[in-house]
N, C-alpha and C positions, 0 to 999 in steps of 0.2 A: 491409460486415460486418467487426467483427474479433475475432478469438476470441482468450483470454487463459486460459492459466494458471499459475496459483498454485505455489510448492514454497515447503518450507524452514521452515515453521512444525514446533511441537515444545514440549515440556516444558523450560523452565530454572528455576533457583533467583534469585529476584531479586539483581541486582546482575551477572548474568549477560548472555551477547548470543547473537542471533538473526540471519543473514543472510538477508531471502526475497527470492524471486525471480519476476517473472512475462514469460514467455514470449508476444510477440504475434505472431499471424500473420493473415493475409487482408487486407493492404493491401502496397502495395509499401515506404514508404515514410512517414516519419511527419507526419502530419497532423492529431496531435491530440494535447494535454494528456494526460499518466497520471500516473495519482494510486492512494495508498493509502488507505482507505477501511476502519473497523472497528466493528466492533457485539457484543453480547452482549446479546441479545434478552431483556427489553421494551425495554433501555436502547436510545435511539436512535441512530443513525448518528452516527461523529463522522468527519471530515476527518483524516487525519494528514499527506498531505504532497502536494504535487502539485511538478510539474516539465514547466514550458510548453514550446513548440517553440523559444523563444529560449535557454532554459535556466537561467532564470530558477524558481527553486521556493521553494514557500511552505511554512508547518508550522503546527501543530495546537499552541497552544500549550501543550499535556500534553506534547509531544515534542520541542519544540523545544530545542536542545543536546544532544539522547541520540540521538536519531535523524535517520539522515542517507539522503534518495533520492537516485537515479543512475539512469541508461542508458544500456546499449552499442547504440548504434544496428546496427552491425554485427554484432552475435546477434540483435538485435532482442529484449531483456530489461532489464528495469526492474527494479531494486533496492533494497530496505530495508533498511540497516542500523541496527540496533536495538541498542542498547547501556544499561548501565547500567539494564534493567529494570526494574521495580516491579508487583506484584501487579496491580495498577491497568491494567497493559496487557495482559492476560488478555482475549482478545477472537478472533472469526475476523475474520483481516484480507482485507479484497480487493481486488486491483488493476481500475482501472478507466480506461478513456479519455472521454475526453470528458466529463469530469465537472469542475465548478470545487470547490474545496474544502471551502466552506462549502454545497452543494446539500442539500436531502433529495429530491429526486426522482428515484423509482426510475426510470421510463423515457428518464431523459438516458442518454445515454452508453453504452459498451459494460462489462460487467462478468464477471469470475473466478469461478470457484466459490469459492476461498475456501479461505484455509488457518490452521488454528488452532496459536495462538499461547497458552501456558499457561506462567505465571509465578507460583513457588509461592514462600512464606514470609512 
């Protein structure tokens, strides 16, 4: 089991940034892909960025050059930094493990409840 959550989401004005953060615990040590993961229901899931155990990360190509993942392994927190916004990434974002980037299936992986992300102008 690993439980995960989410901070950091918020209201900006596009052109604006956002740092989220997600917090995992119940494993010792990491042993699984985490990745950001965003929706805005009916629209479907899209990928935003994953960051394997080599350290190796992929992106979503709506984010790719504005947004940048990381993690401290030693807080045991994964990070999104979002930058340079656009309306268009108005979505709740969610941190997840064990997910590859392009998935749509709900029961892979472990996942956040989810923190909303709202980019106005």
């Amino acid at each position: 089991q690993v439980q995960l959550v989410e901070s950091g989401g918020g209201s900006v004005q596009a052109g604006g940034s956002l740092k989220l953060s997600c917090v995992a615990s119940g494993d010792r040590y990491s042993r699984y892909s985490m990745g950001w993961f965003r929706q805005t229901p009916p629209k479907e899931r899209e990928g935003v960025a994953v960051i394997y155990t080599n350290g190796q990360t992929v992106y979503g190509d709506s984010v790719r050059g504005r947004f940048t993942i990381s993690q401290d392994n030693v807080k045991n927190t994964l990070y999104l930094q979002m930058d340079s916004l656009k309306p268009e990434d108005t979505a709740m974002y969610y941190c997840a493990a064990g997910v590859p980037l392009y998935s749509k299936r709900i029961d892979l992986g472990y996942w956040g409840q989810g923190t909303q992300v709202t980019v106005s102008s």
